[in-house]
C-alpha angles and dihedrals in degrees: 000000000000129000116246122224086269106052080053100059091044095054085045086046089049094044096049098051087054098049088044089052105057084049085056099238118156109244132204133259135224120229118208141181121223127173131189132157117243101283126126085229091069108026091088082103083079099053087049085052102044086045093049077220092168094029089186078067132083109192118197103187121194134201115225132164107206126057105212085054090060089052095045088056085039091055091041087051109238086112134056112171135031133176109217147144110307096248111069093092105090095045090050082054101048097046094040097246105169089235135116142201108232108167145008110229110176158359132239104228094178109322080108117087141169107203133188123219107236090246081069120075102169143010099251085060087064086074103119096007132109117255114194109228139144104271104222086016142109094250081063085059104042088052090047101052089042093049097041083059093058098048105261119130117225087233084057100066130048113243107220108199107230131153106218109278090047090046085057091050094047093047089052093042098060094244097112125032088199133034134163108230136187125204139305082031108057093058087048097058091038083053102053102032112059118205095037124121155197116250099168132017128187088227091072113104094249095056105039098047088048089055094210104146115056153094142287144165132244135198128187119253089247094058100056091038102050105023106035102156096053088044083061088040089055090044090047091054093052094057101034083054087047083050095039091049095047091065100037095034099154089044083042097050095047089050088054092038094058091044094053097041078233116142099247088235078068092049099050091050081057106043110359147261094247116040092258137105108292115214105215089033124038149285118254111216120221116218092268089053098056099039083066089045092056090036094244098120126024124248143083145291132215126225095049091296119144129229106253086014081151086084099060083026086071100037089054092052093039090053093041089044085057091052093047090046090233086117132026098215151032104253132193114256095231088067087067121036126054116203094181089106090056099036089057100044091044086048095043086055085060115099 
């Protein structure tokens, strides 16, 4: 396989560095801005930090709650890179938001849930009444498929928009009879309302080896374009913190847990308590994973997953996104996705 010309100037920036400092010069450092919201699954950006684990990057990671706020700063370029659910890509297509999708980074293996409220004893009772999701997210998704499958039409339920900790105050409080939940959520909401109950889970075959619910990470068009080997830095310091993690995972998980202002016992349902696939939360990829998720490097992938599933993985959110009107059209996956960051830090690791 050839370098690209990224992977080239990452092996050069790499080299340099080395080379400047044994001379003791003084070399640069890249700034970068990186965005999550406060979930273990993506908070992998602080270990990378704490570890100094790439020292020619500065990292200045910022906590925000709502995704789209994340794109808009993105477009207006004050961010450069987010961590968020993996479906964002065709909308940002189809509405010309400067933002790409540049990896998948995980797969949900049961922290998703769909749960009825107890005055609900089947789906088609849903019919007229307000479910909580993530409106232009996967949990909207999710919802729609599984409620399609029991009969219940999308234009027969009112979608009610909730991040997490509102969807499980709306759940309790009788607002909503349905919500998707993700952990440590779900199991808060289980916990506190008896009678309440799980109806779809994304550790079911069907869901996992289709690989629908997870997470990715964006970065903005300006980014990749004008500062490429820091858009492959940034990529590096993910994965190294993912590898880092995998073998300290109780130093890995405290560090995420203070960062995120999460209880470590909520850390490990998400991510683990070992380092290894956790069935009930998700599977952290490492670099080499993703790279056969997103059909960069060959190879194959556990749980029912594909080598390159990114591909049918965009054309099942596009179609449901039309559906849903969030896009007008059905758009090509390579629109919307650069591969250039995880091309250039799997090729950089070859001899």
């Amino acid at each position: 396989m050839q370098l690209s010309n990224w992977s080239k100037a990452f092996k050069g920036c790499v080299l340099g560095a080395a080379l400047m400092g044994a001379a003791g010069v003084v070399q640069a450092v890249e700034k970068v801005n990186v965005s999550l919201f406060s979930w273990p699954g993506y908070a992998f950006w602080y270990i990378a930090k704490e570890k100094n684990l790439v020292p020619d990057l500065d990292l200045q990671i910022s906590i925000i709650e709502d995704p789209y706020e994340s794109f808009a700063l993105m477009s207006a370029g004050q961010l450069d890179v987010t961590s968020s659910t993996v479906e964002y890509g065709p909308i940002a297509v189809d509405k010309d938001v400067p933002v790409r999708l540049v990896t998948y980074t995980n797969p949900s293996y049961g922290t998703d849930k769909i749960i009825l409220a107890p005055s609900v004893s089947s789906p088609s009772e849903l019919k007229g009444k307000k479910v909580a999701v993530l409106e232009g997210g996967l949990t909207q998704i999710f919802m729609g498929i599984w409620l399609e499958e029991n009969g219940v039409g999308i234009d027969e339920v009112e979608f009610v928009n909730v991040i997490m900790d509102e969807a499980a105050g709306a759940m309790l409080g009788g607002t909503v009879s349905a919500a998707e939940f993700w952990e440590p959520f779900g199991s808060q909401v289980l916990k506190n309302m008896p009678g309440s109950r799980v109806m779809a889970t994304s550790s079911e075959d069907k869901w996992i080896s289709t690989a629908l619910l997870g997470d990715g990470m964006y970065m903005s068009e300006a980014f990749l374009q004008q500062r490429p080997e820091a858009a492959a830095m940034a990529m590096d310091a993910y994965f190294k913190a993912v590898e880092w993690w995998k073998a300290n995972p109780e130093e890995g998980n405290q560090i995420i847990a203070d960062a995120i202002q999460f209880p470590v016992d909520d850390v490990e349902m998400v991510i683990g308590a070992d380092g290894e696939i956790l069935k009930g939360g998700i599977m952290v990829f490492d670099r080499e994973q993703a790279g056969r998720f997103m059909g960069v490097v060959e190879g194959e992938l556990p749980l029912g997953m594909k080598n390159g599933q990114i591909v049918e993985h965009w054309n099942t959110t596009n179609s449901w996104w039309q559906k849903f009107g969030q896009v007008d059209a059905l758009h090509d996956w390579t629109t919307g996705v650069n591969l250039e960051p995880l091309r250039t830090v799997l090729q950089a690791e070859q001899p």
